[in-house]
N, C-alpha and C positions, 0 to 999 in steps of 0.2 A: 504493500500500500504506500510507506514512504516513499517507494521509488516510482510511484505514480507520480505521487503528489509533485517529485521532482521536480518528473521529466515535465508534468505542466504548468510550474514555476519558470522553469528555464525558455519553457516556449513563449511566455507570457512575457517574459523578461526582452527577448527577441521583438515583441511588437514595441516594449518600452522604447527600445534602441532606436526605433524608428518615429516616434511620435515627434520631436521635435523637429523633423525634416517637414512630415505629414502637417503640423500646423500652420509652417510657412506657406505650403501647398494649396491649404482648404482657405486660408485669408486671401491667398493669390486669387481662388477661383473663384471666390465672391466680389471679389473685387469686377474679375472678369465678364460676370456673371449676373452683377447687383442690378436689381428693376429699381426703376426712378420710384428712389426715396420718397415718404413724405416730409422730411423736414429737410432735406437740401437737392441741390441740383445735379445730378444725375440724370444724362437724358434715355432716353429709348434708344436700340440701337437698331444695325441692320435696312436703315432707307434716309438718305439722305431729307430732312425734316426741314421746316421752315426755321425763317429768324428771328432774333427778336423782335422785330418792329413789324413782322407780319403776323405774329402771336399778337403782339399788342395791338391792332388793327383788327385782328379777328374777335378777340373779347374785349374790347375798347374799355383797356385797361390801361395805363401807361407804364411804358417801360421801366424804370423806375418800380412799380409798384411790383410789376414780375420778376424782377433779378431782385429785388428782397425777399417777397416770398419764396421764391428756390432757392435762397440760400439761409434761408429759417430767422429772418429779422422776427422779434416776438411782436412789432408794433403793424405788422398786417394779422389782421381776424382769420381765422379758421374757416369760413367759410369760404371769405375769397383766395383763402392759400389752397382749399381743396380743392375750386374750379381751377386754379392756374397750375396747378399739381398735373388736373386729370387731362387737361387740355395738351398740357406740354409732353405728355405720355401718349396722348392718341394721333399728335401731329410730330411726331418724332422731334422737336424740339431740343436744339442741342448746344447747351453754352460756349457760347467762344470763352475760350480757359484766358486767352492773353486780355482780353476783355474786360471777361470778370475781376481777374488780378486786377488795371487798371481803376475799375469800379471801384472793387474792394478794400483793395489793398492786401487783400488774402490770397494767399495760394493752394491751400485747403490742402494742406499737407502738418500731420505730426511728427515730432522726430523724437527718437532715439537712440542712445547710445549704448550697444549692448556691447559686454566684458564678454573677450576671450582668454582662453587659459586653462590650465589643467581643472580649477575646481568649479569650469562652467560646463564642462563635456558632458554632453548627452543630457542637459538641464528637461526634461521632460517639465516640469514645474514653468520653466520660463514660454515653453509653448503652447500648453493650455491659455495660459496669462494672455500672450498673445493671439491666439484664437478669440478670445472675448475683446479686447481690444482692436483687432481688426475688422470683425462683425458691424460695432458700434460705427466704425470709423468708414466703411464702407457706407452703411445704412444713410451718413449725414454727408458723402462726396467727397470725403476726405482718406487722402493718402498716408504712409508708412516708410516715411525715412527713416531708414535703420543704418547705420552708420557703427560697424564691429568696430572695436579699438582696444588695446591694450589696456588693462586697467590701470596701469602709472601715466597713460598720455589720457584719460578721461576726462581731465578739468581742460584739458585742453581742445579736446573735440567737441566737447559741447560748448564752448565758447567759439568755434567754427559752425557750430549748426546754428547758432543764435543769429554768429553774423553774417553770413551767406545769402539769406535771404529766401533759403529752397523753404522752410519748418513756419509757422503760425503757431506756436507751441510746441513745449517739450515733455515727458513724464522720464521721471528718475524714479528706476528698482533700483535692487539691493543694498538697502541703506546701511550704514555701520555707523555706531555710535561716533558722537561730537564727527559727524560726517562734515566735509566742507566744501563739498557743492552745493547746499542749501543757501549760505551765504552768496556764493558765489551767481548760483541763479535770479537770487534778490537782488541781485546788481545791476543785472540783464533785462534790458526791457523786452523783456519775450514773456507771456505767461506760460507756467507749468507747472505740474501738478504731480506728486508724488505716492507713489505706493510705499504703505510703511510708514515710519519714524524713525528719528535719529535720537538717542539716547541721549541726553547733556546739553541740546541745543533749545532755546525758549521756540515751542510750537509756533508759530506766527507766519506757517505758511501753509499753503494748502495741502493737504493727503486724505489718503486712505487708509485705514489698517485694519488690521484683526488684532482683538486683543490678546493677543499672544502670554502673556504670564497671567491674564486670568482664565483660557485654556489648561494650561497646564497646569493653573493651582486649584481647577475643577478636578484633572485628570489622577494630580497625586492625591485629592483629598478624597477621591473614590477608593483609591488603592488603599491608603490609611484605615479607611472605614472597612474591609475588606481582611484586616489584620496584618497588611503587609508593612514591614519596616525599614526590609534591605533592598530599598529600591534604587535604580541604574537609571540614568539617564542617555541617550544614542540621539545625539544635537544634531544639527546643520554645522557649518563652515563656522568658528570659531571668530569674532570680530562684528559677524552683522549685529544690527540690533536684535531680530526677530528671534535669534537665536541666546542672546542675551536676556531678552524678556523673559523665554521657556524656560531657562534655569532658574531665574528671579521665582518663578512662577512654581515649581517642584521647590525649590527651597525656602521658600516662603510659608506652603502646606507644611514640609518637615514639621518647621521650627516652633508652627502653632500648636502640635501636638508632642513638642520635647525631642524632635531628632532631631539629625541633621544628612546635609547632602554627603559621601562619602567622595573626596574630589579621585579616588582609582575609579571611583562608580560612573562616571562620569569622561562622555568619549565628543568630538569633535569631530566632522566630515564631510564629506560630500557628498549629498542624497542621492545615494545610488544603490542599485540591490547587493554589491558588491561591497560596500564600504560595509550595511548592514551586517553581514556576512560575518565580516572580519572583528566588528566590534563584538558581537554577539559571542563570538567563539574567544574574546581575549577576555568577558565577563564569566564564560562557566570558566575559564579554566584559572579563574581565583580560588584559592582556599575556601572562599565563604562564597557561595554562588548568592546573584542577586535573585529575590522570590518575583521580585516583577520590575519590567522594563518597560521608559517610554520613550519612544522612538521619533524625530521632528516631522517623519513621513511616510506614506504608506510603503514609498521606494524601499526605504532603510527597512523598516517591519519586513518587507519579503526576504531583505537575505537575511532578517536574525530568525525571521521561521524555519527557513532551509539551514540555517545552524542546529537550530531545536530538533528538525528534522533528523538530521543525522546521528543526534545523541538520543534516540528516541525518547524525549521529551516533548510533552504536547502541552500548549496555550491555555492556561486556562485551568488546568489541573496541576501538574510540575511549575510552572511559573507563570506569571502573567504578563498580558501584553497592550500597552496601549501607543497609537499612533497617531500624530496627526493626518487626516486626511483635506488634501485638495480637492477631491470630487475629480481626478483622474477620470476620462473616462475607460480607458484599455486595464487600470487596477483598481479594481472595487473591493472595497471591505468585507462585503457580503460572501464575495466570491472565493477568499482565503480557505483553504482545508480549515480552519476551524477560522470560524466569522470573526472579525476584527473589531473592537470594541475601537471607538474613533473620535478626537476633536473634529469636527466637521465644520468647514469653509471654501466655499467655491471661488477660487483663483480665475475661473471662467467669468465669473459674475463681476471680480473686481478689476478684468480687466474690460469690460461693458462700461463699468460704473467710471471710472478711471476717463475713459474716452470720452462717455458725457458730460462729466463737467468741465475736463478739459477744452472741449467743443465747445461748450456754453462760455467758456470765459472768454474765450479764442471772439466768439457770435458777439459778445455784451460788453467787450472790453475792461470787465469786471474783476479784477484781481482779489477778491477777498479772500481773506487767509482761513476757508472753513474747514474745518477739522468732520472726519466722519470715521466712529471706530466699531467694528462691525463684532458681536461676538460671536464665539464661535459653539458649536453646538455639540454636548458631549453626549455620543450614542452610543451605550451598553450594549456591546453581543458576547457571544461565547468565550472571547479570548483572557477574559477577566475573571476570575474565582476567588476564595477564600485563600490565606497565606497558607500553604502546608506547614502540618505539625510536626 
């Protein structure tokens, strides 16, 4: 049976490998693919469609009032945005882009600046993220400057994306404590909008987050309740905030109830089923095994299962296991040889959410510094039990 379970681990693992190529792909084909928007300009494709001024001729609307409503001004009403929506759809109607720019002064393009490196390889996490962020981004006519760069040249290429003139806004991941692109984006008269927190730095700008330490001080205070004491923790990448928070958040529960974190207990890496693996096997083979582990992702949870696996030890009865989950869709919790007890937050969702207010700020020229932190949702399955005695 273990060597079931394996071999369908490792096939599983196989699709992981591929997901962040596949996310680039399914954002491309929407792109390719997107029917004119209701809230920006996207036109109909496939037959060359009138102009503006034969549009506005046709609904004796002025031009002016149509290139606002397709590109989602909030000061045209809803119903005259729907007629010039459904019109511009039926007569192939189709923006001149240099025009628009003109008009606008927009180029309906987001940018960012994604880290390469050994501990971004195979980020399955970064391309769901981007799945939801390009969705949104298509939906409103706007494009995806992605601009790879070394993580020591970063302050620098986003300072090139600012001033180039291609970007209307930027979003910054992978925050790390007292980060100093925050600053430095305050500086820049570009709007952008942030996934995360920076630890140390006064909030005053705008993001997104998941409350990441009060996840995990849900996750350890189940475990506590549970009777378990020798508990491990299996992080992210050592330095971000997110990963910061999660330990605040496990040693926080400890302390309320007289323990403390164990720092051998306690491993740092790169969310992958492999790092998993390896943490998972340096924690049994301590003197004093840990009764329950929580893991920053479902990545990591699969190779400390296929550890568990091999020592025939199972989740949930021998040791417990909890993980955060993304809401992957190719690694489901449910779907684990024994169901994964989970913090639950879609990465998908926040890169949607991420795009629209970026968009809006981008539309309203509204910079306001609004903070929005989303919790996360702790769902009990099988992999959690009673501490053994």
């Amino acid at each position: 049976m273990r060597e079931t379970v394996f071999a369908l681990q490792q096939s599983f693992l196989n699709c992981l490998a591929l997901q962040h190529l596949l996310a680039f792909k399914a954002v491309w084909r929407r792109w390719r693919s997107c029917p004119f928007p209701e809230s920006a300009g996207l036109s109909s494709r496939g037959r060359l469609g009138m102009n503006l001024k034969q549009l506005s001729q046709l609904l004796g609307i002025s031009q002016t009032t149509i290139s606002r409503a397709l590109n989602g001004y909030p000061e045209v009403n809803a119903e005259t945005r729907r007629k010039i929506i459904e019109a511009a759809r039926q007569n192939g109607y189709r923006p001149n882009a240099a025009a628009q720019r003109l008009a606008t002064g927009k180029v309906g393009s987001i940018g960012l600046v994604m880290p390469t490196g050994a501990e971004h390889q195979s980020d399955v996490h970064f391309g769901e993220f981007l799945n939801g962020l390009g969705e949104v981004s298509a939906r409103n006519g706007f494009h995806l400057v992605i601009m790879p760069t070394d993580p020591r040249d970063e302050d620098e290429a986003l300072q090139d994306l600012a001033a180039n003139g291609t970007v209307d806004g930027i979003y910054l991941a992978y925050m790390k404590k007292n980060d100093r692109r925050i600053a430095m984006m305050k500086s820049l008269s570009i709007p952008f909008m942030v996934h995360g927190r920076s630890w140390g730095i006064e909030p005053d700008y705008p993001f997104l987050d998941v409350d990441n330490e009060g996840a995990f001080h849900d996750a350890a205070s189940l475990l506590l309740q549970l009777g378990h004491e020798n508990i491990a923790l299996i992080n992210g990448p050592e330095g971000y905030d997110f990963t910061f928070r999660r330990y605040r958040g496990v040693e926080a529960a400890l302390a309320a109830q007289g323990h403390s974190l164990d720092p051998d207990k306690v491993s740092h890496s790169v969310m992958t089923d492999e790092a998993g693996f390896l943490m998972m096997e340096r924690l049994l083979d301590q003197p004093q095994q840990p009764t329950a582990v929580l893991c920053a992702s479902t990545a990591l949870a699969l190779g400390a299962i296929r550890s568990l696996n091999q020592r025939g030890l199972r989740p949930g009865r021998d040791i417990s296991l909890i993980a955060h989950d993304d809401v992957l869709p190719l690694l489901k919790p449910v779907n684990f040889s024994v169901p994964l007890t989970t913090t639950r937050s879609s990465l998908r969702a926040a890169g949607m959410r991420v795009a629209e207010r970026l968009i809006a700020q981008i539309k309203t020229g509204q910079n306001e510094p609004f903070h929005e932190l989303w919790k996360a949702e702790l769902v009990v399955r099988a992999s959690t039990g009673p501490a053994p005695r």
